[in-house]
N, C-alpha and C positions, 0 to 999 in steps of 0.2 A: 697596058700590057697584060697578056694573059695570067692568070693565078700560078699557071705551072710552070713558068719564066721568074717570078717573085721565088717561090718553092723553092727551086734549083740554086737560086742566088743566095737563098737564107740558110743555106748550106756553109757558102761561103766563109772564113773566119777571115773578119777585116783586123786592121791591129793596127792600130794609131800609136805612136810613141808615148808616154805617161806624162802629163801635164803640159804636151808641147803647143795643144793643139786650143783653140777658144771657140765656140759658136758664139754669134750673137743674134735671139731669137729678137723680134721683133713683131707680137700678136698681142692681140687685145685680148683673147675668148682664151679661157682656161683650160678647157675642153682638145684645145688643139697643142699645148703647150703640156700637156700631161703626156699625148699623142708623142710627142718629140721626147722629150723623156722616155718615154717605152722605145721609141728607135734608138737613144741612143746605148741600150743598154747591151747590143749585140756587139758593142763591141769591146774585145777584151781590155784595153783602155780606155775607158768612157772618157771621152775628149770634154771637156770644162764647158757648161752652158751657161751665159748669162740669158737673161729675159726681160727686155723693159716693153711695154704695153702700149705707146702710143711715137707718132714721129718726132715728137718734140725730144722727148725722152731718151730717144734715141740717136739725136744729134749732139746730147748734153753727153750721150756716153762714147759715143764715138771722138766725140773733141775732147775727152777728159776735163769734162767741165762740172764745176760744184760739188756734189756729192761723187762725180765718179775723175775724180781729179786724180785715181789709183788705177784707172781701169786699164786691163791689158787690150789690146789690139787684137780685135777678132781676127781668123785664119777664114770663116766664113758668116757672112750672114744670111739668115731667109727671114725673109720681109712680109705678110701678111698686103696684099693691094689695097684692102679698103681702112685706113686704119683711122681711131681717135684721132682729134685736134690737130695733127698737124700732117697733111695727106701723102701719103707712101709716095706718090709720085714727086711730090716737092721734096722728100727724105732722098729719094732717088739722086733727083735734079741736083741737091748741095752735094752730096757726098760722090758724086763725078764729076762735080765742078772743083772739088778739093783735092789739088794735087799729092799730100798725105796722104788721103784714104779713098781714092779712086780705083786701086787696084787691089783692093779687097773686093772677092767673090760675091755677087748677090744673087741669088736666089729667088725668086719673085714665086710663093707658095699661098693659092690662092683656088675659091671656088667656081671664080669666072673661065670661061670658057671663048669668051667674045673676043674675034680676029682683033677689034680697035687695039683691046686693053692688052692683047699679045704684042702687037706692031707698035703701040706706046713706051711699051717698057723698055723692048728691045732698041728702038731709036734712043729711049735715054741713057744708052748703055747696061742693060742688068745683064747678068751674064746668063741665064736661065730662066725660063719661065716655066711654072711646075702648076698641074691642073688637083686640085688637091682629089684624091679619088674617094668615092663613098665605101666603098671597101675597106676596113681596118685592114687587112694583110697587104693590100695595095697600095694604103698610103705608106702603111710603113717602109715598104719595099722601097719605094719613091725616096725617102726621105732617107734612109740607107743608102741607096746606090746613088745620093746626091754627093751627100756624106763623105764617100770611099772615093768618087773623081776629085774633089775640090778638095781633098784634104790629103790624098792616099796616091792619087795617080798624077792630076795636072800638077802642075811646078809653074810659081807664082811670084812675084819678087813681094820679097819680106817689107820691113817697114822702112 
């Protein structure tokens, strides 16, 4: 999308209710997890980020298992495609096969560009598939107005 369509949006004041809301990041690279961080700061309730770095990781915290035996129930996730140990696509595959947490949002936030890895994700169910953009203003925007639909506008059944 054009710079001056981000511009226009960053205008916008989102406003998420205080504490109602949870991301759950799911990236190995610190770099893009800092990136999220700065997105989430436009909004005047910075909605709760968790961050675990690989798929394994992130099936332990989705099923509240061992250390994350307390964790709340994300409202959204963005998932990183290529990820450590245990592959975003099999992260994918469990957590649509899991009638508990099937119907949390996933985000599929990634550098590929390739039709496959698009038409892959979206047959396993992700609900979005997002091209991460080289642009800092652009990606943020992206991860904003991902942000504001999945959390702000669509209406999703709870847990």
């Amino acid at each position: 999308m054009p710079n001056s369509l981000f511009a226009a949006r960053a205008r916008v004041q989102f406003s998420l209710e205080p504490f109602a809301k949870e991301i759950l990041l799911i990236e190995d690279h610190p770099a893009d997890v800092r990136l999220m961080r700065e997105a989430l700061r436009s909004f005047p309730a910075v909605p709760s980020l968790k961050v675990v770095s690989d798929g394994g990781e992130a099936l332990r915290y989705l099923r509240r298992e061992a250390e994350y035996a307390e964790a709340r129930r994300p409202s959204l996730i963005f998932m990183d495609l290529n990820l450590p140990k245990l592959d975003s696509r099999e992260v994918l595959r469990q957590l649509k096969a899991d009638p508990s947490l099937r119907t949390i949002p996933v985000a599929i936030l990634t550098s590929s560009d390739a039709d496959r890895d698009v038409r892959e994700v979206y047959e396993m169910h992700a609900n979005c598939y997002l091209r991460k953009p080289v642009d800092l203003d652009d990606y943020l925007g992206i991860v904003r107005e991902t942000i504001h639909f999945w959390l702000e506008v669509a209406q999703v059944p709870g847990e």
